[in-house]
VOPAGU-2260 file (C-alpha; in pm, 1 decimal, decimal comma):
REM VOPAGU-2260
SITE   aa  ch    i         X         Y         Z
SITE  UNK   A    0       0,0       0,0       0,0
SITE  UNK   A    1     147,4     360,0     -40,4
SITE  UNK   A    2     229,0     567,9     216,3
SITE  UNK   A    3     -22,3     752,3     378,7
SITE  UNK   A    4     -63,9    1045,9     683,7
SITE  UNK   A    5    -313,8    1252,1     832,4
SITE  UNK   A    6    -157,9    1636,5     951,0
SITE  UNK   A    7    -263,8    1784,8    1257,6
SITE  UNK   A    8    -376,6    2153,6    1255,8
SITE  UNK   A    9      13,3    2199,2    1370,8
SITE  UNK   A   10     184,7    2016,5    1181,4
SITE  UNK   A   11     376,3    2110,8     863,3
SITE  UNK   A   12     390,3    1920,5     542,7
SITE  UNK   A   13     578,9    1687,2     364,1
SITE  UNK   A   14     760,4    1774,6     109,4
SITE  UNK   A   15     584,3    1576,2    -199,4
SITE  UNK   A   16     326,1    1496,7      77,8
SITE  UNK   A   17      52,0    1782,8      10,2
SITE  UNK   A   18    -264,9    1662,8     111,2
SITE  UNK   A   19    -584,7    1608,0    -122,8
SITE  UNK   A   20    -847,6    1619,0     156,9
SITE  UNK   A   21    -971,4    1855,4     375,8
SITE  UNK   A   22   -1125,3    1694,4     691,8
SITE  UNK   A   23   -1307,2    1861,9     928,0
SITE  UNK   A   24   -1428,5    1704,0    1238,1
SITE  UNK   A   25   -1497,3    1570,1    1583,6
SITE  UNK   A   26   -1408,1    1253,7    1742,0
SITE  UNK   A   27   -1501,2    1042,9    1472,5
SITE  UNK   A   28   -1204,7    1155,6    1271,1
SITE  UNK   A   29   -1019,5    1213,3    1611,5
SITE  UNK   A   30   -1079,5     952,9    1820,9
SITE  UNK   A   31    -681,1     842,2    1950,9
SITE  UNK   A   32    -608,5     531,2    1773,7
SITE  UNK   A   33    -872,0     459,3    1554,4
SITE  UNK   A   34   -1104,0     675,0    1404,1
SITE  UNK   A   35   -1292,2     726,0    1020,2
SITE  UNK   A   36    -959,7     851,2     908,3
SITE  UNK   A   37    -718,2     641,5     998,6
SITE  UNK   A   38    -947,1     341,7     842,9
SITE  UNK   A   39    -990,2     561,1     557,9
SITE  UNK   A   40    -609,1     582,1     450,3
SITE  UNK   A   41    -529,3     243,4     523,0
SITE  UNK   A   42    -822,2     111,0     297,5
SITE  UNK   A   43    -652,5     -69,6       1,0
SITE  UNK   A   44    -933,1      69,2    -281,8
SITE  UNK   A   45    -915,2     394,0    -119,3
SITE  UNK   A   46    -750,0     589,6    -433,2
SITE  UNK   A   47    -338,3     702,5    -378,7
SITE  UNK   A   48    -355,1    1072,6    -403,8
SITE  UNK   A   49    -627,4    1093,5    -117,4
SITE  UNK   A   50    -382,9     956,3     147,2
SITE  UNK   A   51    -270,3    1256,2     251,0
SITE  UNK   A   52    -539,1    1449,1     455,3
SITE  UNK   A   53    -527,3    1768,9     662,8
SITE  UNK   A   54    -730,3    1723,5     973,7
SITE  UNK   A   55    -877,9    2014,6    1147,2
SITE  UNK   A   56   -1132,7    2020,7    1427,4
SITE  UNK   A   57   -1065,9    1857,3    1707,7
SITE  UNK   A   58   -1263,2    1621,9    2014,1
SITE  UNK   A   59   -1567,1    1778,9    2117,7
SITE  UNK   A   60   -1586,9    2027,5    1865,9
SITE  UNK   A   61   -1921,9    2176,7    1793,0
SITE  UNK   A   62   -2081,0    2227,9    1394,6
SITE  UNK   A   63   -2096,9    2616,8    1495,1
SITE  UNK   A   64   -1714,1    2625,0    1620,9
SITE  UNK   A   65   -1553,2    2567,2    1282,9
SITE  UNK   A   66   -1736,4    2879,5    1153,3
SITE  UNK   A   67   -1801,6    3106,7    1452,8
SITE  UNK   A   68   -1585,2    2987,7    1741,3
SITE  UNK   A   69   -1272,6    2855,3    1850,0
SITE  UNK   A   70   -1205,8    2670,8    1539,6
SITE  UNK   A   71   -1308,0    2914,1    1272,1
SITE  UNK   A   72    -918,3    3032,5    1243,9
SITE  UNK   A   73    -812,6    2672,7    1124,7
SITE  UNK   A   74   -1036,5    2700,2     860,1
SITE  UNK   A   75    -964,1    3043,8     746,7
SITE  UNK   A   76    -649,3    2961,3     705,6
SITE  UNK   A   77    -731,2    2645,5     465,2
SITE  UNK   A   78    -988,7    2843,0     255,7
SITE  UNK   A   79    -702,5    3121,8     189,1
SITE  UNK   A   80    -558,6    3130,2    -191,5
SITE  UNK   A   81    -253,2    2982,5    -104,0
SITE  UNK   A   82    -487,9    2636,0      -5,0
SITE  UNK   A   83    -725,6    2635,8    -253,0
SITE  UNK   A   84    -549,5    2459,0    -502,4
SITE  UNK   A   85    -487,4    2155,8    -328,4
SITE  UNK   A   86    -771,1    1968,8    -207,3
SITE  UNK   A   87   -1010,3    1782,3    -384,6
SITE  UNK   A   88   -1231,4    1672,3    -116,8
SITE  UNK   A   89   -1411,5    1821,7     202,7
SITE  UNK   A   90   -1524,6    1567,2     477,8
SITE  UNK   A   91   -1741,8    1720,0     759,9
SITE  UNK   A   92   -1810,4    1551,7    1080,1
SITE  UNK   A   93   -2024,7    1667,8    1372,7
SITE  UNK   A   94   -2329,5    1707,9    1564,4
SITE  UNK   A   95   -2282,3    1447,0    1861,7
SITE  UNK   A   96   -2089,0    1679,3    2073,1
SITE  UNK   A   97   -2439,0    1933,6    2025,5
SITE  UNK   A   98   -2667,9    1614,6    2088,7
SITE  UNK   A   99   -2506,5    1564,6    2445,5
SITE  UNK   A  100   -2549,1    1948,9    2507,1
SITE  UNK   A  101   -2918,6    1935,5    2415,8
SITE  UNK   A  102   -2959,2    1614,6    2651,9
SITE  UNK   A  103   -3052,2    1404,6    2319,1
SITE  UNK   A  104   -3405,0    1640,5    2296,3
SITE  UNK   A  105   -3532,1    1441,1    2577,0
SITE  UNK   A  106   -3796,0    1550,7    2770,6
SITE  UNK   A  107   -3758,3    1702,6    3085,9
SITE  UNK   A  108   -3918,9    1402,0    3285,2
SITE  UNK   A  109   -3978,7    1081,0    3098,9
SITE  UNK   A  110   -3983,2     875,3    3414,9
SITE  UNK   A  111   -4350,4     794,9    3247,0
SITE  UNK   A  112   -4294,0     729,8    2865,4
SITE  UNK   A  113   -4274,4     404,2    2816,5
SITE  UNK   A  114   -4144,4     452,9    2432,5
SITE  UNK   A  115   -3849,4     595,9    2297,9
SITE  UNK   A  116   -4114,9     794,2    2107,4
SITE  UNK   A  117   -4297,1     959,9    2405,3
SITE  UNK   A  118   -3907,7    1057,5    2565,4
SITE  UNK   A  119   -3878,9    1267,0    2295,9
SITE  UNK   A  120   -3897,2    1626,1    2351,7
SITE  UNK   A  121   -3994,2    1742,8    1991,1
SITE  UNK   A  122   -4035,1    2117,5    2033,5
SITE  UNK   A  123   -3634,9    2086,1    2178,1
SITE  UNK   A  124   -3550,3    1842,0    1827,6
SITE  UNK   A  125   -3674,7    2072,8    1620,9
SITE  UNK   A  126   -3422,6    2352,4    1755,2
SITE  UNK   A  127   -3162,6    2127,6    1791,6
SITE  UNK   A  128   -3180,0    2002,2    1443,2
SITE  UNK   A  129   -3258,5    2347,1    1294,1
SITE  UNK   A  130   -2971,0    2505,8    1443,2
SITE  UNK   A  131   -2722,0    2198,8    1350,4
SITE  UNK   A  132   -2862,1    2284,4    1011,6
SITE  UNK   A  133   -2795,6    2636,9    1019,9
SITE  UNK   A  134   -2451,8    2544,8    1112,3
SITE  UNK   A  135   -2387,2    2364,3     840,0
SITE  UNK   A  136   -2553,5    2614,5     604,6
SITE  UNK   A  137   -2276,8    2829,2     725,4
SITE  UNK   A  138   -2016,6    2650,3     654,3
SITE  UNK   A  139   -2133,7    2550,3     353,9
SITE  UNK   A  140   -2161,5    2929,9     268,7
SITE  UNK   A  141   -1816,4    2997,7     389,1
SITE  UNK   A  142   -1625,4    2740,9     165,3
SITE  UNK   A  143   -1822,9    2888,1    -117,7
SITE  UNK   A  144   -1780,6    3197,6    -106,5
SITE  UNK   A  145   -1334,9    3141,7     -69,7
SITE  UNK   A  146   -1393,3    2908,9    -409,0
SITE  UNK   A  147   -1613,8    3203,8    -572,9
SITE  UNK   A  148   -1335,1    3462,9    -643,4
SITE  UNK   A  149   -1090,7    3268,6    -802,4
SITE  UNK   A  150    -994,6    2972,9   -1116,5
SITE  UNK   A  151   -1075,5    2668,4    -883,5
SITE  UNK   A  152   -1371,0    2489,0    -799,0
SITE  UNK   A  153   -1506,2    2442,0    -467,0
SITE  UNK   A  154   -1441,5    2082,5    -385,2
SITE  UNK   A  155   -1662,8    1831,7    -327,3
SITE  UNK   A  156   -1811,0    1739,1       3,9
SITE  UNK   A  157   -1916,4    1455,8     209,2
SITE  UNK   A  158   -2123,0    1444,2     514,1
SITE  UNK   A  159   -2161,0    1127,9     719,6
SITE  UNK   A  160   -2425,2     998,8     945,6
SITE  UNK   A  161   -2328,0     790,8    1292,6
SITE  UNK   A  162   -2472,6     443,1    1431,0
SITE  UNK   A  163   -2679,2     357,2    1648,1
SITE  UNK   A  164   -2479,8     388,5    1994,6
SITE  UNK   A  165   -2525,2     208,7    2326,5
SITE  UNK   A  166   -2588,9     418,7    2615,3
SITE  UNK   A  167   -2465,7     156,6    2837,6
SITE  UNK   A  168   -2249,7     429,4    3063,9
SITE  UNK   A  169   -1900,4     317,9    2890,5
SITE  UNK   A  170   -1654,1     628,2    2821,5
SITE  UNK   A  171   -1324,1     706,3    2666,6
SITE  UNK   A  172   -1037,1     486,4    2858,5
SITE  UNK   A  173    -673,1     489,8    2870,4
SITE  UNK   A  174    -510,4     216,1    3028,1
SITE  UNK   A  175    -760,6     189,0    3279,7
SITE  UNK   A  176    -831,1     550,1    3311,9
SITE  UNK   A  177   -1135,1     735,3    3258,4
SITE  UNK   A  178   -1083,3    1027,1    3045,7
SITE  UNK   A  179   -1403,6    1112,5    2938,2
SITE  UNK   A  180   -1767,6    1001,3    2947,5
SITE  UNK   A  181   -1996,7     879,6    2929,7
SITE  UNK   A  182   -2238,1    1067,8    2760,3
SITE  UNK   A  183   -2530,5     937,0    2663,8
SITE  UNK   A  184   -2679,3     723,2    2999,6
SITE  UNK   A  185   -2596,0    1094,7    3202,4
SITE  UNK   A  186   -2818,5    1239,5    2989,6
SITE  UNK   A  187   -3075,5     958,3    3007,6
SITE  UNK   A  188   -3061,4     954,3    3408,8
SITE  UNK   A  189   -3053,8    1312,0    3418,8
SITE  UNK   A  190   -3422,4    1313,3    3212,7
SITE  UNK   A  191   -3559,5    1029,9    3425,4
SITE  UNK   A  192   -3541,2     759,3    3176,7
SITE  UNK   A  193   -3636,7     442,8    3284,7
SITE  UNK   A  194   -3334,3     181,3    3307,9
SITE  UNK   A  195   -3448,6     -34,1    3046,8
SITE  UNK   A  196   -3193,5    -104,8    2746,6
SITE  UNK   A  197   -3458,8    -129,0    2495,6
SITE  UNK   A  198   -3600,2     182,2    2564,7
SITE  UNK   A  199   -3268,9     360,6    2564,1
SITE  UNK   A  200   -3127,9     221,9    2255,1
SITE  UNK   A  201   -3477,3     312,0    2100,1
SITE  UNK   A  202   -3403,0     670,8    2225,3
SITE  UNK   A  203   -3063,1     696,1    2065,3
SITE  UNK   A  204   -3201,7     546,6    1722,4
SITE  UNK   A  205   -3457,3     755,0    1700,9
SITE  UNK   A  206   -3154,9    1071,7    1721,9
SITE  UNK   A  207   -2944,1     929,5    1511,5
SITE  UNK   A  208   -3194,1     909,8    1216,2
SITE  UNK   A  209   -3313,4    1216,4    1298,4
SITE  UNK   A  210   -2943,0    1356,2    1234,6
SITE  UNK   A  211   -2913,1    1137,7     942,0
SITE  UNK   A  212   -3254,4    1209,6     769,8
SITE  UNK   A  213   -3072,2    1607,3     808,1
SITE  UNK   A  214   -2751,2    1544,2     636,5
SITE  UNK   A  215   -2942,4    1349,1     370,0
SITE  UNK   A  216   -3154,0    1623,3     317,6
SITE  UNK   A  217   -2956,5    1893,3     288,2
SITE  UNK   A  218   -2709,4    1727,7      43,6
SITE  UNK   A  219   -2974,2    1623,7    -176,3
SITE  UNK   A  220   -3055,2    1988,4    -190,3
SITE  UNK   A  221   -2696,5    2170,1    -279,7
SITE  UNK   A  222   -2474,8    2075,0    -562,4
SITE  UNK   A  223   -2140,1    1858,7    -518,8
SITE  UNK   A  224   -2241,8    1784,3    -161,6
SITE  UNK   A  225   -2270,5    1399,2     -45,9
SITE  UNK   A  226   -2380,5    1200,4     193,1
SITE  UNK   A  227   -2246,8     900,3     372,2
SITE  UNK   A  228   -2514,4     692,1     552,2
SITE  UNK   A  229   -2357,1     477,8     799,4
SITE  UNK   A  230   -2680,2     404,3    1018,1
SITE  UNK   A  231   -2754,2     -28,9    1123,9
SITE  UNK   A  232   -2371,7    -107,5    1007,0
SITE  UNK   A  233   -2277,6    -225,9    1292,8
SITE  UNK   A  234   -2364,1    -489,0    1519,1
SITE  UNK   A  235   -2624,5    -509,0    1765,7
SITE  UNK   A  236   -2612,5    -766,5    1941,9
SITE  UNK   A  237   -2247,7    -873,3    2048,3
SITE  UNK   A  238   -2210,4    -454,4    2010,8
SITE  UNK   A  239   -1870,7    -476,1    2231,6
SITE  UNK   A  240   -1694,2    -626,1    1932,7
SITE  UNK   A  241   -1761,8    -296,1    1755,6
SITE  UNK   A  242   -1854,6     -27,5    2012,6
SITE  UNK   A  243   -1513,6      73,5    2199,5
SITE  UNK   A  244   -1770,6     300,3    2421,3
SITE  UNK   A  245   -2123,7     491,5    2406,9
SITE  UNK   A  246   -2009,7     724,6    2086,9
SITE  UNK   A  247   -1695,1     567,1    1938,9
SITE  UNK   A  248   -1638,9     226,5    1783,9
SITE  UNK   A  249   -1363,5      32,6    1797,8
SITE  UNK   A  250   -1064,4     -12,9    1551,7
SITE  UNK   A  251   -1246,2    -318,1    1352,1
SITE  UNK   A  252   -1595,6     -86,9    1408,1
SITE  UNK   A  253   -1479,8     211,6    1210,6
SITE  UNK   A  254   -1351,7     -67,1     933,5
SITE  UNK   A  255   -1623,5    -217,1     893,7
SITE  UNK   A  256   -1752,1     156,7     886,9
SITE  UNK   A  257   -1582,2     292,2     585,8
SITE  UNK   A  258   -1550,8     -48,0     406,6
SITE  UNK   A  259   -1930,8     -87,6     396,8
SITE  UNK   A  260   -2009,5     315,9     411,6
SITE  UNK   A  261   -1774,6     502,0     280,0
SITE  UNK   A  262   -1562,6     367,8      16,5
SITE  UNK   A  263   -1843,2     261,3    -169,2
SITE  UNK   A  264   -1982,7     648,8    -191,1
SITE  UNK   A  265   -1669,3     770,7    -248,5
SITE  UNK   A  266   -1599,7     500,8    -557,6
SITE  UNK   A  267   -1860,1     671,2    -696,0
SITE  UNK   A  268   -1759,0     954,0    -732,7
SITE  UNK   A  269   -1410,0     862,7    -856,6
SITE  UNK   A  270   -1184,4     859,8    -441,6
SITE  UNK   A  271   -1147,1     496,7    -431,5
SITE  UNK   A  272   -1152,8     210,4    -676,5
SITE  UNK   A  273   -1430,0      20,9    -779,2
SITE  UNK   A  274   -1514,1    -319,9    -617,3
SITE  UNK   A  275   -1408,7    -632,2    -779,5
């Protein structure tokens, strides 16, 4: 396989090593040790020249921040002219770090819903979802309009959905130490849902389509944007195999993610080789 490496925000490149995407992201692309991107790069139909990919972003990043907050600078300075020439590809990632703020839309008490359906707080998921939206508008926008005023064209871009996570109360470890998390069975306790694993996993499904059915839409709706559904790839039942914790799955997870997901999307649109 050729060589391959994702930049940090800090680091400096290569020399022959410019990168062809542009990713921009939360712990899905920078989840330590495995993560979309590193399957991504190491996928053998995954095309050579989009190896190399600048990462900006960074764990718990919000959609808003790369636009209006603390990571808008990063991306300035990739949408300047010096930049614009290189990438062919976008990949935005985001919107679970938002989820957790807006305790999943849940309802305030749902210590008597008895479906994921009644937990649901749908006057708070239709804000939640309308301002993710809005976010993304933005950035949309943004990488437009630094691709309006000159000879290239604005790359394409790729949006992803998530799976369906477990909000069994696992969270980021490190040789037996809790960083962070959990995230999702906080929120659950904290809204009074009852301890049933059913009904939780029916709560999380429920948000993750509604984030997907939002990405989906709003691609199909603006030129050269795509999206990558990832929803019921991986497993459900022995989930441990592929869930390292309650947002992020492990190494063989995100494999199985972009083998099944991604690489076939991006085949088709001429990133990674076709199948056979």
């Amino acid at each position: 396989m050729s060589a391959s490496r994702i930049y940090l925000p800090t680091d400096s490149w290569e020399p022959g090593e410019f990168p062809a995407v542009l990713a921009i992201g939360d712990s899905w692309f920078w989840y330590p040790r495995n993560n979309v991107l590193q399957a991504l790069v190491e996928h053998k139909r995954l095309k050579d020249p989009y190896r190399f990919v600048q990462m900006l972003g960074n764990n718990g990043a919000k959609l808003e921040e790369y636009v209006f907050g603390r990571y808008a600078k990063q991306l300035e300075k990739h949408l300047s002219p010096g930049f614009r020439g290189v990438y062919s590809a976008i990949l935005i990632s985001g919107a679970g770090n938002d989820a957790v703020d807006y305790r999943l839309a849940l309802r305030r008490n749902c210590s008597r819903a008895h479906s994921a359906e009644a937990c649901i707080d749908e006057d708070t998921m239709g804000v939640f979802i309308g301002k993710l939206s809005a976010a993304l508008s933005a950035l949309l926008q943004r990488i437009t309009d630094a691709y309006a005023d000159g000879p290239v064209q604005r790359p394409d871009i790729f949006l992803h959905s998530y799976d369906y996570p477990v909000p069994d109360g696992r969270g980021f470890k490190l040789a037996d130490l809790k960083i962070t998390g959990p995230w999702l069975q906080p929120a659950m306790e904290a809204r009074r849902v009852e301890a049933e694993m059913v009904l939780r996993r029916g709560v999380c499904r429920i948000l993750i389509d509604r984030l997907a059915a939002m990405y989906e839409r709003f691609a199909a709706t603006h030129e050269r944007v795509y999206f990558i559904s990832s929803t019921g790839c991986l497993a459900s039942d022995n989930y441990k195999k592929d869930w390292d914790n309650e947002l992020h799955p492990t190494q063989a997870g995100f494999k199985q993610v972009v083998d099944r997901c991604w690489i076939p999307v991006l085949a088709q649109h001429g990133y990674a080789k076709p199948a056979g």
